[in-house]
C-alpha positions as CSV (number, residue, x, y, z in Angstrom):
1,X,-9.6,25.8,22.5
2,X,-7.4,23.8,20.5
3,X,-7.7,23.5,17.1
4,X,-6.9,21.0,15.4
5,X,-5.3,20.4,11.7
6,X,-8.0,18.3,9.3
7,X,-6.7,14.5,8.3
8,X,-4.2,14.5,5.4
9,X,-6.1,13.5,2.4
10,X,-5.6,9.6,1.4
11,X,-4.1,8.7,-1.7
12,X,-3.3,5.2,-2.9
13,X,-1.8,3.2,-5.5
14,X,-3.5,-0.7,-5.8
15,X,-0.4,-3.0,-7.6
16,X,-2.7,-6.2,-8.6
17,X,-2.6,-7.9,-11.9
18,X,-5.8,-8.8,-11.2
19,X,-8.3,-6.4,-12.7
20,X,-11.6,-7.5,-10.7
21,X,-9.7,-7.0,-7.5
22,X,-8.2,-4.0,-8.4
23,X,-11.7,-2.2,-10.1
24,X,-13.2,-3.3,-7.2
25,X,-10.7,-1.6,-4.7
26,X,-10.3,1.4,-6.5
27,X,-14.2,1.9,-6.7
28,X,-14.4,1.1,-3.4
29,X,-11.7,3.6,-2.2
30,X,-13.2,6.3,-4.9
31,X,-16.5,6.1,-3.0
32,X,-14.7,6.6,0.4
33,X,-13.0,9.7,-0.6
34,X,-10.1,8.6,-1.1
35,X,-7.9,9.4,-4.1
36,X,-6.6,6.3,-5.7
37,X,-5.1,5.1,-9.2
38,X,-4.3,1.6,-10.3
39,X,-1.4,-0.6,-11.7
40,X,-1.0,-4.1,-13.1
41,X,2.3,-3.7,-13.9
42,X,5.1,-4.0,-10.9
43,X,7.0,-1.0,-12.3
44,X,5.6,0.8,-9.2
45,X,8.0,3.2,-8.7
46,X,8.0,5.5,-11.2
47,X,3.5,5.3,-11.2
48,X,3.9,6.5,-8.1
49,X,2.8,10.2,-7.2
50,X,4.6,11.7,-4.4
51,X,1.4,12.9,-3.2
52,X,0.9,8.9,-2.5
53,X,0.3,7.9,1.1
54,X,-0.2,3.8,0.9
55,X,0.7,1.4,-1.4
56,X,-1.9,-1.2,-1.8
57,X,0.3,-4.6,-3.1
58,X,-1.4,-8.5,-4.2
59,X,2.1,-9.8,-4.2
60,X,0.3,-13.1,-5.2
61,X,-0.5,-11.7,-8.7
62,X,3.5,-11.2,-9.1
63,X,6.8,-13.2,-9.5
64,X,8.0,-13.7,-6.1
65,X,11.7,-12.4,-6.6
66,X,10.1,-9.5,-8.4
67,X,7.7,-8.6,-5.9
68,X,10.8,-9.0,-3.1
69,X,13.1,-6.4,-5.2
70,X,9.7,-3.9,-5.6
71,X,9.3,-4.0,-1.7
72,X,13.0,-3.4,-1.1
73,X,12.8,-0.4,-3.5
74,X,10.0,1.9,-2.5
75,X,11.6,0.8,1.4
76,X,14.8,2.3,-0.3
77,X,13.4,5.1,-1.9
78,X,10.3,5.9,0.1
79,X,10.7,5.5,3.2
80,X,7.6,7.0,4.7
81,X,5.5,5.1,2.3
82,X,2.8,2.7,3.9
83,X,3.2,-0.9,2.2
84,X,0.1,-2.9,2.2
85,X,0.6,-6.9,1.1
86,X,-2.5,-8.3,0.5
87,X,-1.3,-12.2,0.6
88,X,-2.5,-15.8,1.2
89,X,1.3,-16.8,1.9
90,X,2.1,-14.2,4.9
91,X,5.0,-16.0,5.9
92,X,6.8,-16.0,2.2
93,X,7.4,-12.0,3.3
94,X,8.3,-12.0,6.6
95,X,12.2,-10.8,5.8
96,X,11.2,-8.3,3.2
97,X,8.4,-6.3,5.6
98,X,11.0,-6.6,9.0
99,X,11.5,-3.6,10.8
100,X,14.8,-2.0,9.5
101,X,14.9,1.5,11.5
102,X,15.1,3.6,8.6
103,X,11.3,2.8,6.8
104,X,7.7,2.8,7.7
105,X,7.1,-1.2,8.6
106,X,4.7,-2.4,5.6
107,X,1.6,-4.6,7.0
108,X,0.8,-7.9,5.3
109,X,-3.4,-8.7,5.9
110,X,-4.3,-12.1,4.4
111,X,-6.2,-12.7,1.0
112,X,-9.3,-12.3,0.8
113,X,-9.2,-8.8,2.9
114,X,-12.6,-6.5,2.1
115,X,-12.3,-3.0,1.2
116,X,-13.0,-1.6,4.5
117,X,-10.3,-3.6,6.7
118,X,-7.8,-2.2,4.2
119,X,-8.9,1.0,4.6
120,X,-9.1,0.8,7.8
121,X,-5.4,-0.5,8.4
122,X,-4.5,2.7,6.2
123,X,-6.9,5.4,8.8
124,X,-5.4,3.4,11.7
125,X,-1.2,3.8,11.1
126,X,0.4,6.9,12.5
127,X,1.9,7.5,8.4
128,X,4.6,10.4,8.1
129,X,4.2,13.2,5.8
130,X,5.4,11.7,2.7
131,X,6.3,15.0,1.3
């Protein structure tokens, strides 16, 4: 009999300057078990726990070039961090999510996306230990 180790517990940081969408996501997420804490600010970096799994982004809430230099820093300096963009401009990130061999490849889903299919994208990828 094999046994087998019980999921890593979820935790996730939401990025949106958007409070409805980010109250809704975090209650939604709270109700699914999974641990999750909010930001509006894109400071992101130094919110986030190291306990953190995913980070949920709404890059159109954001600057672009600010949004461009976040992405490039948690790839730099967490590189087994999920990165979810939640965007109705896909293609405006195409360079900053590419696969660079060194950092878990971020997924962009389009905007609107409900709760569940982000969720869902975040129980689907094979994440690292980000300890």
């Amino acid at each position: 009999m094999t046994s087998r180790k019980p999921p890593r517990p979820l935790h996730v940081t939401v990025v949106s300057d958007n409070a409805e969408t980010q109250d809704g996501l975090q209650a939604y997420f709270d109700r699914s078990g999974v641990k999750t804490r909010g930001t509006r600010a894109l400071r992101v970096p130094e919110a986030i726990a190291s306990t953190t799994t995913a980070v949920v982004l709404f890059p159109d809430d954001f600057d672009h070039p600010g949004v461009l230099a976040l992405i490039a820093e948690l790839r730099r300096t967490r590189p087994r961090l999920l990165l979810l963009l939640i965007t109705r401009e896909p293609g405006r990130f195409e360079d900053a999510v590419a696969a660079d061999g060194r950092s878990v490849v971020p997924l962009i889903l389009p905007r609107p996306s409900f709760g569940w299919v982000i969720l869902d994208a975040i129980r689907s990828h094979d994440l690292p230990d980000t300890r």
